[in-house]
ZAVEX-678693 format. One record per residue: x, y, z of N, C-alpha, C in turn. Coordinates in steps of 0.2 Angstrom, whole numbers, padded with zeros to 4 digits, always signed. Example, Ala and Ser with C-alpha at 12.3 -4.5 7.8 and 13.67 -1.06 7.14 Angstrom:
BEGIN
+0066-0028+0039+0062-0022+0039+0066-0016+0039/+0064-0011+0035+0068-0005+0036+0064+0000+0039/
END
This chain:
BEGIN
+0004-0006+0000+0000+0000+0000+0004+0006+0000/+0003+0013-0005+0007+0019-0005+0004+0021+0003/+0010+0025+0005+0009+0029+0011+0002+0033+0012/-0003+0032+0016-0008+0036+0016-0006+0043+0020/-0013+0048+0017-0011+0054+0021-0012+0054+0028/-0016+0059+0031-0018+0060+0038-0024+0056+0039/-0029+0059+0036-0035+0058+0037-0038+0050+0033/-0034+0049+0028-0032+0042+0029-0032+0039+0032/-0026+0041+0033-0023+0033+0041-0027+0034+0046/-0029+0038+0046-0034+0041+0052-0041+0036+0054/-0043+0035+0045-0049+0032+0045-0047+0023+0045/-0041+0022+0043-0039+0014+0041-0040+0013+0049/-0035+0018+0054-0035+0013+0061-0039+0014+0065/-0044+0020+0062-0052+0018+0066-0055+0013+0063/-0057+0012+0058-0060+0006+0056-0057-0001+0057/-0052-0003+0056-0049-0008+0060-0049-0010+0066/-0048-0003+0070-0048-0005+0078-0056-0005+0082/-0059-0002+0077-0067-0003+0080-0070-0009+0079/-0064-0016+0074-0067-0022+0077-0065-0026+0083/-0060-0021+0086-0057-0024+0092-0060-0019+0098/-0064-0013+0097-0063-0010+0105-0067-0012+0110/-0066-0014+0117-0066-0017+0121-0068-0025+0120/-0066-0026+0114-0066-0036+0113-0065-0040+0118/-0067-0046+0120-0064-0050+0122-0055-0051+0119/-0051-0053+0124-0043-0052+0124-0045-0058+0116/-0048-0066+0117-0050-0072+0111-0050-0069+0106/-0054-0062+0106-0055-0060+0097-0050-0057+0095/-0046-0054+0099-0040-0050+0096-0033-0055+0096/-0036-0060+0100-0028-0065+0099-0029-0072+0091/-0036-0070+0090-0038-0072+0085-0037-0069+0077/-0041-0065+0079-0042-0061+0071-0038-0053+0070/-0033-0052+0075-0029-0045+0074-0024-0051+0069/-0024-0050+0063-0018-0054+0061-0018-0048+0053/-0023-0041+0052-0022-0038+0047-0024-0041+0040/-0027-0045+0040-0030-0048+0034-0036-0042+0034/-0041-0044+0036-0047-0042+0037-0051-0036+0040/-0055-0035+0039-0059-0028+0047-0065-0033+0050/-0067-0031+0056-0072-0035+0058-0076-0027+0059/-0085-0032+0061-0089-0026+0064-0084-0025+0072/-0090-0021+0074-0090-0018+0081-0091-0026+0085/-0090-0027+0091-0095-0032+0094-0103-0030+0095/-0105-0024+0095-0109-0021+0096-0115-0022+0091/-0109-0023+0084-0117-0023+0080-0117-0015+0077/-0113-0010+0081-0115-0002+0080-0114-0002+0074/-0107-0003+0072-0104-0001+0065-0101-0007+0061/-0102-0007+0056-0101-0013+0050-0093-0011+0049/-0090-0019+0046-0085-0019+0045-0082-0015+0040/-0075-0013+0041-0074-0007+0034-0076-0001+0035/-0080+0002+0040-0082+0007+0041-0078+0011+0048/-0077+0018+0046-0074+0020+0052-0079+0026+0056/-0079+0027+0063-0083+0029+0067-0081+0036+0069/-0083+0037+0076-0083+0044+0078-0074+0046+0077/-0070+0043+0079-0062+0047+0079-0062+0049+0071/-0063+0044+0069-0062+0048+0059-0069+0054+0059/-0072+0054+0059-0078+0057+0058-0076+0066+0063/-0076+0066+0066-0073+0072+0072-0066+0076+0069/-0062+0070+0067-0054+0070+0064-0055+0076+0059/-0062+0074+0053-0064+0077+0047-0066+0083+0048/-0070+0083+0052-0072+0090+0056-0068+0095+0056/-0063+0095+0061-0058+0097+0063-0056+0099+0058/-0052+0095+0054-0048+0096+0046-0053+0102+0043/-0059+0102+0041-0062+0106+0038-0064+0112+0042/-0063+0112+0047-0063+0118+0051-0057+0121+0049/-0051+0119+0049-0044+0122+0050-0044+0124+0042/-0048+0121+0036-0045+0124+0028-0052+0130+0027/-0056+0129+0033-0062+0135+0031-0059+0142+0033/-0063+0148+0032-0064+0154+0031-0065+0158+0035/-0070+0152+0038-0075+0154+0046-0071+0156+0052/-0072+0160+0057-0071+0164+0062-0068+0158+0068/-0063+0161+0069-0059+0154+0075-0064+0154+0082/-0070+0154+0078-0073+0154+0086-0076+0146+0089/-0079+0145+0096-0083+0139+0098-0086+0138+0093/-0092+0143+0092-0097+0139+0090-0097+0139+0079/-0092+0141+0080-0089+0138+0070-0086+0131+0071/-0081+0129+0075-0079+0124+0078-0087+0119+0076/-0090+0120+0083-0095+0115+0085-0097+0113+0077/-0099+0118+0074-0104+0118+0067-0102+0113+0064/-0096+0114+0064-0092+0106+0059-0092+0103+0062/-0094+0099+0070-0095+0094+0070-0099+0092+0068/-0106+0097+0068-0110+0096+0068-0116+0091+0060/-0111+0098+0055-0112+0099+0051-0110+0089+0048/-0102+0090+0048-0101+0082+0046-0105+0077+0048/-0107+0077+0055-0112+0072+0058-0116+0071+0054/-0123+0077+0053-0128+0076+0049-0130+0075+0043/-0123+0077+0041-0122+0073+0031-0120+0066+0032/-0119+0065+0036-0116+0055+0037-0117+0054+0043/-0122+0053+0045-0123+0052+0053-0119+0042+0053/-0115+0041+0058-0110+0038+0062-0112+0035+0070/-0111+0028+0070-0111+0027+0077-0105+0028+0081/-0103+0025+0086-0096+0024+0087-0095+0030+0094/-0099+0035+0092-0101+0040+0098-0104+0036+0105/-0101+0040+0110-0104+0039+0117-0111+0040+0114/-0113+0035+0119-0121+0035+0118-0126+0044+0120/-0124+0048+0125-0123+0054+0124-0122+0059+0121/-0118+0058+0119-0116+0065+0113-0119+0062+0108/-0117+0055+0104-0123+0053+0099-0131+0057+0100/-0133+0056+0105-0140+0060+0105-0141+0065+0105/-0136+0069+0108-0135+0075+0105-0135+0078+0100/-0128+0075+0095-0128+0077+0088-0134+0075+0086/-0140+0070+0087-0145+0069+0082-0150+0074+0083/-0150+0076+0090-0155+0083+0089-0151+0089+0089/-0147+0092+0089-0146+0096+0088-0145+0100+0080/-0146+0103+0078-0145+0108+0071-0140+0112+0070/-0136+0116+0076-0133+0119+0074-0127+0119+0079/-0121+0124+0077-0115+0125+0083-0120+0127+0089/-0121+0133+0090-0123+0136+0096-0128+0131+0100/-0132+0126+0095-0137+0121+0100-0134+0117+0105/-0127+0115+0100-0122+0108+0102-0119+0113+0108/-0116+0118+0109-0114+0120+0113-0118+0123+0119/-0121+0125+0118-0128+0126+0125-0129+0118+0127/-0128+0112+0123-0131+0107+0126-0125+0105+0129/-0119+0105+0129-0114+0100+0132-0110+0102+0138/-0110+0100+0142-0107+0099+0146-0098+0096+0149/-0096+0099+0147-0086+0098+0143-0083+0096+0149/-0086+0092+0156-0081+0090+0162-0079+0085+0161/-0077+0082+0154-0074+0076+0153-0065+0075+0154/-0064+0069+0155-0056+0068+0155-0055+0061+0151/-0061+0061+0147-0060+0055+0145-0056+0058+0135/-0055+0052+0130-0051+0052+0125-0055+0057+0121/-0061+0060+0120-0063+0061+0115-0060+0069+0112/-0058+0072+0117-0052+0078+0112-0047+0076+0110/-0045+0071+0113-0038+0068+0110-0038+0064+0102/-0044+0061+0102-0045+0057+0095-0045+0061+0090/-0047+0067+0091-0047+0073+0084-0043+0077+0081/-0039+0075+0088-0032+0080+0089-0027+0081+0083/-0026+0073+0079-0024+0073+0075-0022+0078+0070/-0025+0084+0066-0025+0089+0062-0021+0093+0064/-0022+0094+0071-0017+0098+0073-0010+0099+0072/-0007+0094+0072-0002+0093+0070-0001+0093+0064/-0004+0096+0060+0000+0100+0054+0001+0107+0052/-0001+0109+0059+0001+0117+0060+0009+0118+0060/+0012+0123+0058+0020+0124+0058+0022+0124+0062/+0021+0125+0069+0025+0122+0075+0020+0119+0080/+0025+0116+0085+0021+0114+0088+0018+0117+0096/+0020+0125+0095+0016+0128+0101+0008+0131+0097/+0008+0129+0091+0004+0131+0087-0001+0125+0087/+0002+0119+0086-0001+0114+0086-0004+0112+0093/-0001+0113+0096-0004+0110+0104-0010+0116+0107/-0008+0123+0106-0013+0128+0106-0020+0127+0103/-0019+0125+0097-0027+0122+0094-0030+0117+0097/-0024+0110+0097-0029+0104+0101-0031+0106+0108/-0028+0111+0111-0033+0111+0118-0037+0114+0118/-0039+0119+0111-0043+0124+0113-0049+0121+0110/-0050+0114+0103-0054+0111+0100-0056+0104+0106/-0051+0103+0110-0052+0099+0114-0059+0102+0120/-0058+0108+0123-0062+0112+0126-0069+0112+0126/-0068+0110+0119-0078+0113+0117-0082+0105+0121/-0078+0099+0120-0083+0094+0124-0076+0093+0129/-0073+0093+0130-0067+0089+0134-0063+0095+0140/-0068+0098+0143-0062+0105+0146-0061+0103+0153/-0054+0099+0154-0053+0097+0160-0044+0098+0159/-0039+0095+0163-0035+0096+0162-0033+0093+0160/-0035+0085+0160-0030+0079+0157-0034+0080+0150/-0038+0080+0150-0044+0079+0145-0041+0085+0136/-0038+0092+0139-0033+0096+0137-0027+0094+0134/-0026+0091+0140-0018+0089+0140-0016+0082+0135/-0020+0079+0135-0022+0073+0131-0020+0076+0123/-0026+0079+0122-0025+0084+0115-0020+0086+0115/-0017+0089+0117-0011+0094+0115-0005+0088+0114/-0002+0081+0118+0002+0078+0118+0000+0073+0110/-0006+0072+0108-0007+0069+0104-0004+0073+0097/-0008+0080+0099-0005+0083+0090+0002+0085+0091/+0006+0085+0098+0014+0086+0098+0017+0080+0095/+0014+0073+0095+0016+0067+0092+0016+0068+0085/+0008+0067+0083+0008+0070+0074+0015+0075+0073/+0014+0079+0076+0018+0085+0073+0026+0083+0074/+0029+0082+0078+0037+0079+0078+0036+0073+0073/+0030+0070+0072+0032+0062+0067+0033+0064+0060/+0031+0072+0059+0029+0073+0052+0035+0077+0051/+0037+0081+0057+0045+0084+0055+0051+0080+0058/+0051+0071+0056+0055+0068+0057+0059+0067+0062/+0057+0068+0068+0057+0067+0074+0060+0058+0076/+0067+0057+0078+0068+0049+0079+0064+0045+0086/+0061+0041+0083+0055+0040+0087+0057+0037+0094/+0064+0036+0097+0066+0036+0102+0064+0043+0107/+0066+0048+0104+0066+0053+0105+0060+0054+0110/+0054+0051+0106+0048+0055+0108+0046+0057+0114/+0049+0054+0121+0045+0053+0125+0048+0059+0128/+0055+0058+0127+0059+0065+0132+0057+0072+0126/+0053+0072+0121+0051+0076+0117+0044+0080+0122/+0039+0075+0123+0033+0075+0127+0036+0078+0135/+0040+0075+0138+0042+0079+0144+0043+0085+0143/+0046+0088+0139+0046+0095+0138+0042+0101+0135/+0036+0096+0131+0031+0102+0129+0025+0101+0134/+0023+0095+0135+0017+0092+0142+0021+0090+0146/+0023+0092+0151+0027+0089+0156+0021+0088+0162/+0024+0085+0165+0019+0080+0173+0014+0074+0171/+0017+0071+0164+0015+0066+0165+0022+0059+0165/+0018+0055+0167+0024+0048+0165+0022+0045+0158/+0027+0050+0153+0028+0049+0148+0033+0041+0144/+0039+0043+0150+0043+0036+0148+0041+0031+0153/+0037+0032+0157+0034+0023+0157+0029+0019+0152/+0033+0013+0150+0028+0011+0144+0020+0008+0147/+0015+0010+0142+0009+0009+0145+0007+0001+0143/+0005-0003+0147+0005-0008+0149-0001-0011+0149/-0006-0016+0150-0015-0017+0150-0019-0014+0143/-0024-0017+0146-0030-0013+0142-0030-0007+0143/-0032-0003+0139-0031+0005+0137-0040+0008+0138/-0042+0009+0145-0048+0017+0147-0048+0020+0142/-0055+0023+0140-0057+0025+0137-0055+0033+0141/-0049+0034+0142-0046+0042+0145-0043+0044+0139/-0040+0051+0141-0036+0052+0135-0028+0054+0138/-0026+0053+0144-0021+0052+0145-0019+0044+0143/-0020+0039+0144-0019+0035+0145-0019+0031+0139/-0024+0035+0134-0025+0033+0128-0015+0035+0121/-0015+0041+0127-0008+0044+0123-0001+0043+0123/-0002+0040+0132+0002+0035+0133+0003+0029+0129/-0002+0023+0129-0003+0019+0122-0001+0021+0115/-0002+0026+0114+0000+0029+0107+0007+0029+0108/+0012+0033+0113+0018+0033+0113+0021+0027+0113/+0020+0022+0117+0023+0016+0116+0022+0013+0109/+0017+0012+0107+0017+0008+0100+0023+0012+0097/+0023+0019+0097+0026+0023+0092+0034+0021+0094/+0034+0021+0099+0044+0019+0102+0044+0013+0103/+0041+0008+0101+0042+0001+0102+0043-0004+0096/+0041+0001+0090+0037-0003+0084+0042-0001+0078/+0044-0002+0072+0046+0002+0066+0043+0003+0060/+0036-0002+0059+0032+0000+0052+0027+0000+0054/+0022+0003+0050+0014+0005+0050+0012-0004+0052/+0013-0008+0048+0010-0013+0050+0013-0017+0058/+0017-0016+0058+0018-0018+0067+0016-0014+0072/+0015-0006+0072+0011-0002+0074+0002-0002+0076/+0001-0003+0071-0008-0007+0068-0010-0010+0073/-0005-0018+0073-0008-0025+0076-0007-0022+0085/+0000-0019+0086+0000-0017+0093-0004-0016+0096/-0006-0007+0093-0012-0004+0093-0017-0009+0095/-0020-0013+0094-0026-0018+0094-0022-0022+0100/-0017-0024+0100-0014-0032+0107-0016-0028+0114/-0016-0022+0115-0017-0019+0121-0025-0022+0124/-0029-0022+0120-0037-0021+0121-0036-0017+0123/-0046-0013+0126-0047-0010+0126-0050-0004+0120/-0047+0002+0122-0051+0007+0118-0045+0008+0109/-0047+0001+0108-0041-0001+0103-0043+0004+0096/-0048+0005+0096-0050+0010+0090-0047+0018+0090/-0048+0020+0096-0043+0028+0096-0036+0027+0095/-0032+0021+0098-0026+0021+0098-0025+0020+0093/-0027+0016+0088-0026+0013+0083-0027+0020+0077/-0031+0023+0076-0032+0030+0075-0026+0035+0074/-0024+0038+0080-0020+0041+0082-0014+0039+0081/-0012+0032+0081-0005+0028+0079-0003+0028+0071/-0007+0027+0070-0008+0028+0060-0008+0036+0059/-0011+0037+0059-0009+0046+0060-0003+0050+0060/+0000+0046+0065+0006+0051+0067+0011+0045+0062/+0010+0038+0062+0016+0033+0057+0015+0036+0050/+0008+0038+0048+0010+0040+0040+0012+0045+0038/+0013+0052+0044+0017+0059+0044+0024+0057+0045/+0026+0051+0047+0034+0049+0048+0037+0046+0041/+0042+0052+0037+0044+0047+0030+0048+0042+0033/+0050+0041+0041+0054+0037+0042+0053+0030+0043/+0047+0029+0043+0041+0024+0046+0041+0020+0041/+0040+0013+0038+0038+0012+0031+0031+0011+0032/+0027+0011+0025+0022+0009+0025+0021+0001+0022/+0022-0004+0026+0019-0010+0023+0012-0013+0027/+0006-0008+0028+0000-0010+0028-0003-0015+0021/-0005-0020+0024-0008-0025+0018-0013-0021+0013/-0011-0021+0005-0019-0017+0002-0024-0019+0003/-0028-0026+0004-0035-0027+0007-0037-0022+0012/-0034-0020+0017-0035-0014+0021-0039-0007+0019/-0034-0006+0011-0037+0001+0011-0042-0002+0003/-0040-0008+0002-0049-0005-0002-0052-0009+0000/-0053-0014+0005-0062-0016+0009-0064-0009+0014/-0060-0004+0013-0062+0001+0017-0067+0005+0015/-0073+0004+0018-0077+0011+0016-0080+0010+0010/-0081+0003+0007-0083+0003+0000-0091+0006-0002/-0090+0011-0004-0095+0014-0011-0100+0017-0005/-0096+0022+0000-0095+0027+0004-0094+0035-0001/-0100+0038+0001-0097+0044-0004-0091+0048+0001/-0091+0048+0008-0086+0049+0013-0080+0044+0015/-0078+0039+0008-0072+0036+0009-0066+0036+0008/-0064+0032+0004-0056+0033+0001-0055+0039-0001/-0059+0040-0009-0059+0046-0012-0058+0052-0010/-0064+0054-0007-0064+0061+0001-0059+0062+0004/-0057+0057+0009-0052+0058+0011-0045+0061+0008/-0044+0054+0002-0039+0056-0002-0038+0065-0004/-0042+0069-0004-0047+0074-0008-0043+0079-0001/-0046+0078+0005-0045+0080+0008-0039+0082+0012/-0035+0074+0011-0026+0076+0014-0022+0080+0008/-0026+0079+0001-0022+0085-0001-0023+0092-0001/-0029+0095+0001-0029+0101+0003-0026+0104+0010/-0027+0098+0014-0022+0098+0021-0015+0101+0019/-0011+0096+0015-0004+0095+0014-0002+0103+0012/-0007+0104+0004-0005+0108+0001-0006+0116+0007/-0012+0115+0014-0013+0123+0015-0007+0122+0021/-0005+0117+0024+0000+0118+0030+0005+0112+0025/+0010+0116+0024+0016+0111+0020+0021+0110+0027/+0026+0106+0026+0029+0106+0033+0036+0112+0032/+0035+0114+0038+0040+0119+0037+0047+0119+0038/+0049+0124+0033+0059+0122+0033+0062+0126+0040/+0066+0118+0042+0069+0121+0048+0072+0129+0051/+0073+0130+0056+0075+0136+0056+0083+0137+0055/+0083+0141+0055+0091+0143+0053+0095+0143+0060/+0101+0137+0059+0104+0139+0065+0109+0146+0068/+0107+0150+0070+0110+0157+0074+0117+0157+0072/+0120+0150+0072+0129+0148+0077+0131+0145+0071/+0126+0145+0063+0129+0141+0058+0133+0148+0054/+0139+0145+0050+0144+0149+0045+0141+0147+0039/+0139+0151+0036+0140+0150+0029+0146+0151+0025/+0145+0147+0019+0153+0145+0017+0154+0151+0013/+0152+0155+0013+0155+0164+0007+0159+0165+0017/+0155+0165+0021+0158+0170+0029+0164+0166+0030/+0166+0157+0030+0167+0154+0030+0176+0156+0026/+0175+0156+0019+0180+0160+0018+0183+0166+0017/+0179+0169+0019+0180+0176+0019+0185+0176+0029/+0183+0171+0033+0185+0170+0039+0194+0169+0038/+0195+0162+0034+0200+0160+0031+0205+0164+0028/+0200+0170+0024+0205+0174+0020+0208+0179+0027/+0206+0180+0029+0205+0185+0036+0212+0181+0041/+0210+0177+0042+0216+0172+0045+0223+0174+0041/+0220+0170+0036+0229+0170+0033+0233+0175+0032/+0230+0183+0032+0233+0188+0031+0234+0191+0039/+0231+0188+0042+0235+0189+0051+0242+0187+0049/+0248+0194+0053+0253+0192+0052+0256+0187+0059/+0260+0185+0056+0262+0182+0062+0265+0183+0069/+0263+0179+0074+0263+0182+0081+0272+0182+0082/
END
């Protein structure tokens, strides 16, 4: 499979992982082997189809290439807006009921009550990181995170997730990452690897994301990881593809059944997506590093040399 974009990958490892979230450990030690997609257990969502994290991720994306006013309730709209053109399960049963009644931004925001700490500003967070830097990047995911998720972890979850997209896409050595995380989210325990099933929180969930991402070296090792945790295998799985397809260092060998049982004869699938990461790429390109302060260029370089040599001698 050629390397997918963001919103891509975004959609392959929601969809995948949403045949595993909270599975029995039998199903994942079963059928994680990357052939396949299964449904939900649930019955919610059909195999090949991907849920709230892709769906919300999309939002977001189309909020960041709009025109519209950096405010709450332009934000909201897009969730909203996406919802109701492809309404999705895969939502808390809460908020689902929300987006089904409500119409518009200001409704969604009069209805919600943001005291969460659980993963759902971190699952979206993704876009963010294609901002130019990463105080740019982490600024937006907690301020998108905010509208349903305004806690601290809840915050902080978003912001370490799009600092991951964001280092994996400016080629960031995936060792690196965690002492990377120290220093823009610091007070979590970022270098202990996360371990168990994976809460439906968004600390915990990004923890899980760091480890696959320091543990792993190709998209497909990554993928199955993502799912061997159980748990909230869907958002990880998500977020991990995300930030492995913004790394040219990462290879891509995801099997192609993957990306074409996905989303078949979806007006909101491959295509769209595809559609969409190039607008992405083309409106935040990645930016050329900064100039270092302390570097010589080679004209100063010799012009230093010529300087030298006509120093007479001591």
């Amino acid at each position: 499979m050629d390397r997918p974009g963001l919103l891509l990958a975004i959609a392959l490892g929601d969809a995948y992982g949403m045949g595993f979230e909270f599975a029995p450990k039998e199903r994942i030690d079963k059928g994680n082997d990357l052939t396949r997609y299964f449904p939900h257990i649930k019955g919610t969502v059909k195999q090949g189809r991907y849920g709230d994290d892709a769906q919300m991720s999309i939002a977001l994306a189309e909020f960041m290439l709009s025109k519209n006013p950096r405010t709450t309730i332009y934000l909201a709209r897009s969730f909203v807006t996406a919802f109701r053109r492809d309404p999705r399960q895969g939502y808390s049963q809460g908020f689902y009921d929300i987006l089904k009644t409500v119409k518009n931004g200001t409704e969604l925001v009069q209805k919600l009550t943001p005291n969460s700490d659980k993963s759902g500003g971190a699952m979206r967070a993704a876009p963010c990181g294609m901002l130019p830097t990463v105080w740019q990047a982490m600024d937006l995911a907690m301020w998108q995170a905010s509208v349903t998720h305004a806690t601290r972890d809840g915050m902080n979850a978003a912001a370490a997730a799009a600092a991951l997209v964001w280092a994996c896409r400016n080629g960031y050595d995936l060792g690196y990452l965690a002492t990377f995380l120290n220093e823009v989210v610091p007070g979590y325990p970022w270098e202990t690897p996360w371990k168990g099933a994976i809460p439906n929180r968004g600390i915990p969930v990004v923890r899980a994301m760091l480890t696959v991402l320091m543990r792993h070296n190709t998209m497909a090792e990554m993928l199955k990881a993502s799912v061997d945790f159980t748990g909230d295998t869907d958002t990880v799985a998500a977020l991990v593809m995300a930030a492995a397809a913004m790394n040219p260092n990462v290879p891509c060998d995801l099997p192609d059944g993957l990306l074409l049982d996905l989303e078949l004869d979806s007006v909101y699938g491959v295509s769209f997506l595809r559609a969409l990461d190039d607008r992405l790429a083309a409106a935040f390109p990645v930016a050329p590093p900064a100039p270092d302060p302390f570097e010589v260029s080679a004209e100063d370089m010799e012009e230093l040399v010529k300087f030298a040599e006509e120093l007479p001698d001591a």
